[in-house]
N, CA, C and O atoms as a printed pandas DataFrame, in Angstrom:
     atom_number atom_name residue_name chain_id  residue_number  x_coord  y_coord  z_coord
0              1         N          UNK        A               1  148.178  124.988   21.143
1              2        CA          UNK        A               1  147.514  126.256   21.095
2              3         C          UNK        A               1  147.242  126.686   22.522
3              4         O          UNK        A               1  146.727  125.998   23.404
4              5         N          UNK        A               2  147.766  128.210   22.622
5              6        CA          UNK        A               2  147.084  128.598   24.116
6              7         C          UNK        A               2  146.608  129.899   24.451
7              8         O          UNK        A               2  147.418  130.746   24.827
8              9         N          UNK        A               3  145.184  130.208   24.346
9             10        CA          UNK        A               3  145.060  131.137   24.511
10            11         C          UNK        A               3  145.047  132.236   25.310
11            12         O          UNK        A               3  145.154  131.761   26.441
12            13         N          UNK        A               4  144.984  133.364   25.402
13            14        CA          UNK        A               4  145.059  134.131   26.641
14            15         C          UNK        A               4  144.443  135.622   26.634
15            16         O          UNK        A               4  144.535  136.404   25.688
16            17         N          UNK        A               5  143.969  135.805   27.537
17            18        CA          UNK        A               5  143.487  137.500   27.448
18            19         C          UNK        A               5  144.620  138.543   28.000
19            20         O          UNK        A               5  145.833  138.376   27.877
20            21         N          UNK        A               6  144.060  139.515   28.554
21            22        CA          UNK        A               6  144.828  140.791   28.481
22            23         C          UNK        A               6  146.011  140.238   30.095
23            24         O          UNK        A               6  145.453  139.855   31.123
24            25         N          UNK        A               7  147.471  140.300   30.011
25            26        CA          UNK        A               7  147.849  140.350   31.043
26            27         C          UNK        A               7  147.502  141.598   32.613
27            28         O          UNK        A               7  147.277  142.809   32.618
28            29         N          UNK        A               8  147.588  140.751   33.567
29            30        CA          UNK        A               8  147.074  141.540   34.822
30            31         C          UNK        A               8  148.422  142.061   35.182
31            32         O          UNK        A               8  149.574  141.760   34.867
32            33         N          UNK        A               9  147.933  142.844   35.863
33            34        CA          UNK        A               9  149.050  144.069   36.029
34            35         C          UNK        A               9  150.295  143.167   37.147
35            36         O          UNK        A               9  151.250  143.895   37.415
36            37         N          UNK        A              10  150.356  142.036   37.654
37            38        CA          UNK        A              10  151.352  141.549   38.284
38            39         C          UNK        A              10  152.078  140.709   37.463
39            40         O          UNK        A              10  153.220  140.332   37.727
40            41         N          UNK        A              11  151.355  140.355   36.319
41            42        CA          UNK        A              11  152.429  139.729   35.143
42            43         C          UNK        A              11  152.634  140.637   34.273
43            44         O          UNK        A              11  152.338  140.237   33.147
44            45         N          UNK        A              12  153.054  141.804   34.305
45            46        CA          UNK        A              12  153.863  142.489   33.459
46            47         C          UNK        A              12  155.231  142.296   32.754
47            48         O          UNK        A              12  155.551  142.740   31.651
48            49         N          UNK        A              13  156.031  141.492   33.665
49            50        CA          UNK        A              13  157.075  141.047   32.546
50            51         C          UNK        A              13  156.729  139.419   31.914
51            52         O          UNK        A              13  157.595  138.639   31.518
52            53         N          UNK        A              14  155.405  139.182   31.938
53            54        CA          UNK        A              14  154.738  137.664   31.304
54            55         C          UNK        A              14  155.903  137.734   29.513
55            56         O          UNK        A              14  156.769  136.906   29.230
56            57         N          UNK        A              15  155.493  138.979   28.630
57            58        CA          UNK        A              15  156.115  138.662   27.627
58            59         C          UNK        A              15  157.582  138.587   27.308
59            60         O          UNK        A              15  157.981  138.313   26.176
60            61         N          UNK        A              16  158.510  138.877   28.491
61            62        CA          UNK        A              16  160.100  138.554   28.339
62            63         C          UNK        A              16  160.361  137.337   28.659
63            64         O          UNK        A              16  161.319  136.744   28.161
64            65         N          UNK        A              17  159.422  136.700   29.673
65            66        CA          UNK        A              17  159.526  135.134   30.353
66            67         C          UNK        A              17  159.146  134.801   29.315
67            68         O          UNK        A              17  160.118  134.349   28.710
68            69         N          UNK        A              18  157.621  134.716   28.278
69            70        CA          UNK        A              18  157.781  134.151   27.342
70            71         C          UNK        A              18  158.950  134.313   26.184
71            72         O          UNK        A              18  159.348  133.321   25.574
72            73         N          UNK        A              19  159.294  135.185   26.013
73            74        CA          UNK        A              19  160.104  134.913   24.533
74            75         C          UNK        A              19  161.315  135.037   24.717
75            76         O          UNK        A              19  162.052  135.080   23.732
76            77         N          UNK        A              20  161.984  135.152   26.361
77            78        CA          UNK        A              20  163.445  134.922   26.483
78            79         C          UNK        A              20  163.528  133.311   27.498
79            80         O          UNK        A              20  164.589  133.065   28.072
80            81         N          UNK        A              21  162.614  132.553   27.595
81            82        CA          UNK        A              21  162.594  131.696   28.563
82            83         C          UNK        A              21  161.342  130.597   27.757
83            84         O          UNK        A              21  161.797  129.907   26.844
84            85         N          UNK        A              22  160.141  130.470   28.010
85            86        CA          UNK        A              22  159.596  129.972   27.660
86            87         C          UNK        A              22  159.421  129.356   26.061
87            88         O          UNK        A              22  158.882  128.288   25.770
88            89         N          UNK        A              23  159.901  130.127   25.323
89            90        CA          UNK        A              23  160.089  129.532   23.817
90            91         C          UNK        A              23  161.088  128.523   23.879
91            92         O          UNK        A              23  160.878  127.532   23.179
92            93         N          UNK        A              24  162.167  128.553   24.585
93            94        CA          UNK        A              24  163.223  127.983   23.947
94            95         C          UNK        A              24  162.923  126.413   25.081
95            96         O          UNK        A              24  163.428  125.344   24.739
96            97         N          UNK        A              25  161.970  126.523   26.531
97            98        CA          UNK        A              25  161.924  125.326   26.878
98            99         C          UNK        A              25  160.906  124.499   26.062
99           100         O          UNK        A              25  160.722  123.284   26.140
100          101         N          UNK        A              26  160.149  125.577   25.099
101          102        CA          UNK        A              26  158.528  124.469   24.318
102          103         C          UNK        A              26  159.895  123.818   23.644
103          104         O          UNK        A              26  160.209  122.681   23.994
104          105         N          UNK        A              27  160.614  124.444   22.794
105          106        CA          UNK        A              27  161.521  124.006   21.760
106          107         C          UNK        A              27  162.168  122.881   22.107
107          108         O          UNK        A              27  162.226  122.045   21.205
108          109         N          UNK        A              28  162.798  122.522   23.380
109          110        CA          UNK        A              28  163.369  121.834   23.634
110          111         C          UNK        A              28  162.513  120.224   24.056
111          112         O          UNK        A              28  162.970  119.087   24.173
112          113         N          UNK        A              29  161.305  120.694   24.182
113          114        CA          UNK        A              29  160.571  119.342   24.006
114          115         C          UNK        A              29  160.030  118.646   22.858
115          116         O          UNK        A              29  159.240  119.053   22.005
116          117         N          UNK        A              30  160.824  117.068   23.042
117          118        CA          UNK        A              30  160.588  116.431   21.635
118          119         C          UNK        A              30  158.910  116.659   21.054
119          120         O          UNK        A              30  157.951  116.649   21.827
120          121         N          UNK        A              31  158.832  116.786   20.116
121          122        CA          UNK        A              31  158.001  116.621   19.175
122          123         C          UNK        A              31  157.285  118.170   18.725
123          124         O          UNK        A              31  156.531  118.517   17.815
124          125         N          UNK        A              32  157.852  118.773   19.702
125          126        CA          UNK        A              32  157.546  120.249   19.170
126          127         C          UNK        A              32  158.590  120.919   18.453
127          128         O          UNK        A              32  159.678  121.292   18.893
128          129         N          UNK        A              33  157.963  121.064   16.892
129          130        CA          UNK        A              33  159.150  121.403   16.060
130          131         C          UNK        A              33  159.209  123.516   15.682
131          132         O          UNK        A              33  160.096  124.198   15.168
132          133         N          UNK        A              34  157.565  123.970   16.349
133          134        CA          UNK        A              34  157.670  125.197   16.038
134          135         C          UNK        A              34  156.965  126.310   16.830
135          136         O          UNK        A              34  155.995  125.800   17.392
136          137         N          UNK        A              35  157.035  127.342   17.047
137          138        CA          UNK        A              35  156.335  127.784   18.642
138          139         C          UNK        A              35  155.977  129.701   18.142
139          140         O          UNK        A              35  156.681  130.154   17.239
140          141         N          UNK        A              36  155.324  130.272   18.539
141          142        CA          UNK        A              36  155.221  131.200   18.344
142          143         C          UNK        A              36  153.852  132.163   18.742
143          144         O          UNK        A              36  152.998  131.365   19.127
144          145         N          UNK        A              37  153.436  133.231   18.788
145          146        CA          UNK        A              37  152.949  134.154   19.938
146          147         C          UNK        A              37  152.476  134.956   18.951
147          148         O          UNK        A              37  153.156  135.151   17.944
148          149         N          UNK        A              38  151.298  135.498   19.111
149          150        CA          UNK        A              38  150.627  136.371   17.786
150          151         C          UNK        A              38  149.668  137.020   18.723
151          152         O          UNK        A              38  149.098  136.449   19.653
152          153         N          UNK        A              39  149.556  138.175   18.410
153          154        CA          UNK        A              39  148.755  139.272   19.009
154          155         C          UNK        A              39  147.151  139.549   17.798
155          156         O          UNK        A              39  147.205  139.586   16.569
156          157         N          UNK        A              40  146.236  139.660   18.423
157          158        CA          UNK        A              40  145.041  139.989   18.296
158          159         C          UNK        A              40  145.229  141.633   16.781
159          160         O          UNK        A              40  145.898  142.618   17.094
160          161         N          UNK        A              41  144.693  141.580   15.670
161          162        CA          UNK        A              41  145.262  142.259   14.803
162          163         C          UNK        A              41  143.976  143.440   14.862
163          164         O          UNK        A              41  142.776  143.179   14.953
164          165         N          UNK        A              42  144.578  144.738   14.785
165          166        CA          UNK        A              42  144.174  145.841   15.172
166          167         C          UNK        A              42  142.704  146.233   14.088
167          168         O          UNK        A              42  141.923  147.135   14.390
168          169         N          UNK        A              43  142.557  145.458   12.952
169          170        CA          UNK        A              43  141.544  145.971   12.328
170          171         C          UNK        A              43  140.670  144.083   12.272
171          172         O          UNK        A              43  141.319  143.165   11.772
172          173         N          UNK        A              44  139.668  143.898   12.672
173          174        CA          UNK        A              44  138.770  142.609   12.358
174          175         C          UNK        A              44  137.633  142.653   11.405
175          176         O          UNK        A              44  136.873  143.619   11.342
176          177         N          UNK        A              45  137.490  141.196   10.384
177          178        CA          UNK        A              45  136.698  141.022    9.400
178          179         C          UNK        A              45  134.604  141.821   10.418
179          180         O          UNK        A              45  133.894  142.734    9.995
180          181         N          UNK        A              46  134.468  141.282   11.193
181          182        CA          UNK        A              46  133.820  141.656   12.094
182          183         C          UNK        A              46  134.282  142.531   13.010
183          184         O          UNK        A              46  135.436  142.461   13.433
184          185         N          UNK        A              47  132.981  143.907   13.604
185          186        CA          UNK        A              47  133.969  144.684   14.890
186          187         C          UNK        A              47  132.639  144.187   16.202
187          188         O          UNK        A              47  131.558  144.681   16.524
188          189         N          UNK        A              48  133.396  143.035   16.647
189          190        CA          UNK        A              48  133.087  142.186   17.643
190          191         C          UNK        A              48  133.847  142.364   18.576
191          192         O          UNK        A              48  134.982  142.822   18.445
192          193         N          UNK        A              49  133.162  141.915   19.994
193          194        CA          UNK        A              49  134.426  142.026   20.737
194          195         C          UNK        A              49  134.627  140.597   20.589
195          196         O          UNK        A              49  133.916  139.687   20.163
196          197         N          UNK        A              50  136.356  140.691   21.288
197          198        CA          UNK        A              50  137.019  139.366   20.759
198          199         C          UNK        A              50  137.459  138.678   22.252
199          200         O          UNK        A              50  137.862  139.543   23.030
200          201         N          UNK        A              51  137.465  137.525   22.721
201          202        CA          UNK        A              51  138.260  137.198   24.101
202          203         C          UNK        A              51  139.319  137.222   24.571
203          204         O          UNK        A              51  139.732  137.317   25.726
204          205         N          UNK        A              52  139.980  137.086   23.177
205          206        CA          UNK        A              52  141.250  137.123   23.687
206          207         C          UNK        A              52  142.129  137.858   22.712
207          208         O          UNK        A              52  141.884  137.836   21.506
208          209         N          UNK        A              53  143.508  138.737   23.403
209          210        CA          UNK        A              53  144.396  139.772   22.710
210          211         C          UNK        A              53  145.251  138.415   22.372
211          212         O          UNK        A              53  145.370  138.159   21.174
212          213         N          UNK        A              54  145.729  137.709   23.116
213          214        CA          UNK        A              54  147.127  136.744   22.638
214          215         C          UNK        A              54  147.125  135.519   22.287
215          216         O          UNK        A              54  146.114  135.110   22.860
216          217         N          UNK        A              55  147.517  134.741   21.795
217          218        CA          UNK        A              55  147.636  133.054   21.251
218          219         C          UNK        A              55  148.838  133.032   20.763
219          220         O          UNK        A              55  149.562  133.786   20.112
220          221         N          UNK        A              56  148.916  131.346   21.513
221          222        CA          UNK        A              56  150.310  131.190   21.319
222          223         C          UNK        A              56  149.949  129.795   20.324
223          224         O          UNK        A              56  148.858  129.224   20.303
224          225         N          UNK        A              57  151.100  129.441   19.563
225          226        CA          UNK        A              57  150.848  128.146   18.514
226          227         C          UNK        A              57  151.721  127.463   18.762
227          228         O          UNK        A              57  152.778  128.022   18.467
228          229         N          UNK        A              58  151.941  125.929   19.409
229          230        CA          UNK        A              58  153.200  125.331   19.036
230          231         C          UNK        A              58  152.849  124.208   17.966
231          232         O          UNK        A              58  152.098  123.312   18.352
232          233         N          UNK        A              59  153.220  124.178   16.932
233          234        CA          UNK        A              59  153.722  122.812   15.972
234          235         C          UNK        A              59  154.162  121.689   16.589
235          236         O          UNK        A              59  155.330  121.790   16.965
236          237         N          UNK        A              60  153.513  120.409   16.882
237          238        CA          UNK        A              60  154.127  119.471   17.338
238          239         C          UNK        A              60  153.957  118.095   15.808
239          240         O          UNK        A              60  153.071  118.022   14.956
240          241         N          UNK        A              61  154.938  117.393   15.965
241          242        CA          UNK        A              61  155.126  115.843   14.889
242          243         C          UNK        A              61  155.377  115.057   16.042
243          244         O          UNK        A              61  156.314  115.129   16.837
244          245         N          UNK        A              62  154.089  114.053   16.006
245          246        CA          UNK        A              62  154.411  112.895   16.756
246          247         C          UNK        A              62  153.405  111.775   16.469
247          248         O          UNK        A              62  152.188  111.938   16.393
248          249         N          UNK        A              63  153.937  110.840   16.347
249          250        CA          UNK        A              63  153.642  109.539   16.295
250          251         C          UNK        A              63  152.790  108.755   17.518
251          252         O          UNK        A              63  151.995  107.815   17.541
252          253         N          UNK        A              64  153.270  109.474   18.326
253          254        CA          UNK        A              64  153.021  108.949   19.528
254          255         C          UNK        A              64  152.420  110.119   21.184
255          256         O          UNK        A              64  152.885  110.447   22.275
256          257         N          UNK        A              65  151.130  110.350   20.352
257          258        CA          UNK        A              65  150.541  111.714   21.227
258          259         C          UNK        A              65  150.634  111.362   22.891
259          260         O          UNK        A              65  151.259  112.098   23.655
260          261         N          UNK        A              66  150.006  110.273   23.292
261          262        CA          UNK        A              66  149.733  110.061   24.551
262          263         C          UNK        A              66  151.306  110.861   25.406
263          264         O          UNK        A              66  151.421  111.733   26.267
264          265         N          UNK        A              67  152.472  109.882   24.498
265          266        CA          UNK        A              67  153.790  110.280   25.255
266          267         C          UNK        A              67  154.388  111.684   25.194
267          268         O          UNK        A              67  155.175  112.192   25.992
268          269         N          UNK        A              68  153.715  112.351   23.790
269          270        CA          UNK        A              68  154.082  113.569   23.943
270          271         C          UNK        A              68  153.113  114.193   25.177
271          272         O          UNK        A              68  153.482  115.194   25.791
272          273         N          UNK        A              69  152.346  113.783   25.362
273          274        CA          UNK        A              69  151.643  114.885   26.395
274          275         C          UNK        A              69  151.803  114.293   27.772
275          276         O          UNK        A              69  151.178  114.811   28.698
276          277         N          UNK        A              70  152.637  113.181   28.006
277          278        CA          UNK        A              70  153.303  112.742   29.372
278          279         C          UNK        A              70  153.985  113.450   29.419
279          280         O          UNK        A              70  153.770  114.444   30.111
280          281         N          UNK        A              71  155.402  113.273   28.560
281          282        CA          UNK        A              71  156.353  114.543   28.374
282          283         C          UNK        A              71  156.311  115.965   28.999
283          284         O          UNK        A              71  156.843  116.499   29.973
284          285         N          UNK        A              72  155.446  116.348   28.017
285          286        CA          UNK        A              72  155.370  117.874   28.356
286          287         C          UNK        A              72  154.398  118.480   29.641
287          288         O          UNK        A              72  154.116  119.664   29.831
288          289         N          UNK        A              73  153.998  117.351   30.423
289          290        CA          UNK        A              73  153.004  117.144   32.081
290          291         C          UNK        A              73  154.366  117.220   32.888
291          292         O          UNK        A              73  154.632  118.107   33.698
292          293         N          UNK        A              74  155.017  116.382   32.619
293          294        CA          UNK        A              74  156.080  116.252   33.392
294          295         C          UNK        A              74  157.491  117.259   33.238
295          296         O          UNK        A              74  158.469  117.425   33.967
296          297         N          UNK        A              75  157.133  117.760   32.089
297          298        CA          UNK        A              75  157.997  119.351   32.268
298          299         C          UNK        A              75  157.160  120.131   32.650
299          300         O          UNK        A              75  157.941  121.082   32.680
300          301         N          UNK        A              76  156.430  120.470   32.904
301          302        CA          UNK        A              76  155.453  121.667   32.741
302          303         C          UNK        A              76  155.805  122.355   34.975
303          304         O          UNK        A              76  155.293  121.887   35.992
304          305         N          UNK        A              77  156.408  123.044   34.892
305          306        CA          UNK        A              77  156.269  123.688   36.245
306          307         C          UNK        A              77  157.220  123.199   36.753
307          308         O          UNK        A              77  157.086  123.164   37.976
308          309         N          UNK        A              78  158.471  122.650   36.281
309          310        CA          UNK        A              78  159.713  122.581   36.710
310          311         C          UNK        A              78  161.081  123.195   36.359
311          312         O          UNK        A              78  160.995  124.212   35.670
312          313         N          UNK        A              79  161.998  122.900   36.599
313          314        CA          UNK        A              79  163.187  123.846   36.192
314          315         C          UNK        A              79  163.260  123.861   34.569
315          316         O          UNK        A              79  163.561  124.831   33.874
316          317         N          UNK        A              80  162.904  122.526   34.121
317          318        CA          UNK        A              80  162.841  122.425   32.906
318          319         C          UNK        A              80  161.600  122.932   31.908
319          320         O          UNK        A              80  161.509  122.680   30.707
320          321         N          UNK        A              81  160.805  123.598   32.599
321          322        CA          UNK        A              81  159.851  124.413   31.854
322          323         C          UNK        A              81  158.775  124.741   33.303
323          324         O          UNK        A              81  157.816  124.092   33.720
324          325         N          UNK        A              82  159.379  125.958   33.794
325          326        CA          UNK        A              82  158.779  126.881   34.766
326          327         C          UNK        A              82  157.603  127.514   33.993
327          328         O          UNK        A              82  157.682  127.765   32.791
328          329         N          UNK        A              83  156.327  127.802   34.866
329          330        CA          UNK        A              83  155.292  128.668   34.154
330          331         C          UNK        A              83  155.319  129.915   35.252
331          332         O          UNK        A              83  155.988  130.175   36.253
332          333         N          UNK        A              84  154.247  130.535   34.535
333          334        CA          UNK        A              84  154.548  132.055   34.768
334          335         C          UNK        A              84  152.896  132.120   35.564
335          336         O          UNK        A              84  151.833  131.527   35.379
336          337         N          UNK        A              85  153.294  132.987   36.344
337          338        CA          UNK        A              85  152.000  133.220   36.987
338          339         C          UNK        A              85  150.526  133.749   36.065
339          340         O          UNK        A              85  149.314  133.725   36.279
340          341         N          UNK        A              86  151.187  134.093   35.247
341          342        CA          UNK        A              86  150.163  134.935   33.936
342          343         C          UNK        A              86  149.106  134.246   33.824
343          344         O          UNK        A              86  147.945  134.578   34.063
344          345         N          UNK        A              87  149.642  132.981   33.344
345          346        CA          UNK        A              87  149.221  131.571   32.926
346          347         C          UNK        A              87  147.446  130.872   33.503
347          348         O          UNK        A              87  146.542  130.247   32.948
348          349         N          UNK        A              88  147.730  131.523   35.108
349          350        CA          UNK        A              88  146.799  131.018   35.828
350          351         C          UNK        A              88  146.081  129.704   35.623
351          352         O          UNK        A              88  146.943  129.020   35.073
352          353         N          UNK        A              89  145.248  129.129   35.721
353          354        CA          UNK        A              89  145.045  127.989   35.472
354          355         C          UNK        A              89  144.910  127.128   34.011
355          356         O          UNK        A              89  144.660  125.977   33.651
356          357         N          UNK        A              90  145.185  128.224   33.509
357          358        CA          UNK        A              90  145.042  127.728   31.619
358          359         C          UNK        A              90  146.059  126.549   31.332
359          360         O          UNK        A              90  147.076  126.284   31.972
360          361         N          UNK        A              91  145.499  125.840   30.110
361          362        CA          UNK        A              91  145.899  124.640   29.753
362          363         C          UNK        A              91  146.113  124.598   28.565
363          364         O          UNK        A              91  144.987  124.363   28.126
364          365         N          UNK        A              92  146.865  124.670   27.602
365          366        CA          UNK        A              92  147.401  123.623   26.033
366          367         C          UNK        A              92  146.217  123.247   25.827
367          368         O          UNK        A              92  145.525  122.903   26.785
368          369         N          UNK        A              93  145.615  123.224   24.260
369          370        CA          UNK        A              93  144.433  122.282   23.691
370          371         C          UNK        A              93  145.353  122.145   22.639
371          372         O          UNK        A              93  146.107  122.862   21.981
372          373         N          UNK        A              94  144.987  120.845   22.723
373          374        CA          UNK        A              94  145.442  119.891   21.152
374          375         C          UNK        A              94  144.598  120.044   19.651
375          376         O          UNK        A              94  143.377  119.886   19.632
376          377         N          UNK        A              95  145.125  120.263   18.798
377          378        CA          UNK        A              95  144.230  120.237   17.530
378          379         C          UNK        A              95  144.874  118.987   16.992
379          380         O          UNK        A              95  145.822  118.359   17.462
380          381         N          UNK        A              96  143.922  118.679   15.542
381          382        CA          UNK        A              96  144.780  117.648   14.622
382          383         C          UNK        A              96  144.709  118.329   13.454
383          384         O          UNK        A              96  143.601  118.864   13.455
384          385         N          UNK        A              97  145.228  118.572   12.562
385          386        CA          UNK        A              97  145.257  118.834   10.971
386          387         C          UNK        A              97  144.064  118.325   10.576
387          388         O          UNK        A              97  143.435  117.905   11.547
388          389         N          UNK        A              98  143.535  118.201    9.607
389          390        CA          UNK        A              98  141.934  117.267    9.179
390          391         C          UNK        A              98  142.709  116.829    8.005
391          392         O          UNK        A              98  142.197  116.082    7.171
């Protein structure tokens, strides 16, 4: 899961890097079987303000968490999965199913 607020005006092309570039390197790391980007929905159960317009979801299956998240440390900001300035210091949080 990663959340994010409104892009700043120097990451304007943030959403082509994500969905012509960045989807297909989550994809390519083992244990992530599903990935996807959902926008903040125009009418809320509450009219709150909300933090964030974007979240991203990836699906991961693994047996073996510690190594998935070596893995994806050690892609993270290389040719094999470049980040985007958008990003700024934000980080992946892990959930578990209950």
């Amino acid at each position: 899961m990663h959340p994010n607020s409104d892009y700043p005006p120097s990451a304007i092309r943030y959403p082509d890097w994500y969905s012509n570039r960045h989807l297909a390197d989550l994809l390519a790391c083992p244990g992530i079987v599903s990935a996807r980007r959902l926008s903040l929905a125009d009418r809320q159960v509450r009219d709150v303000p909300q933090p964030f317009k974007y979240f991203s979801l990836y699906e991961v299956e693994t047996d073996d968490l510690q190594g998935f998240i070596d893995e994806l440390i050690s892609r993270a900001g290389t040719e094999r999965m470049p980040r985007s300035s958008a990003l700024g210091d934000s980080s992946a949080v892990l959930w578990k199913v209950l």
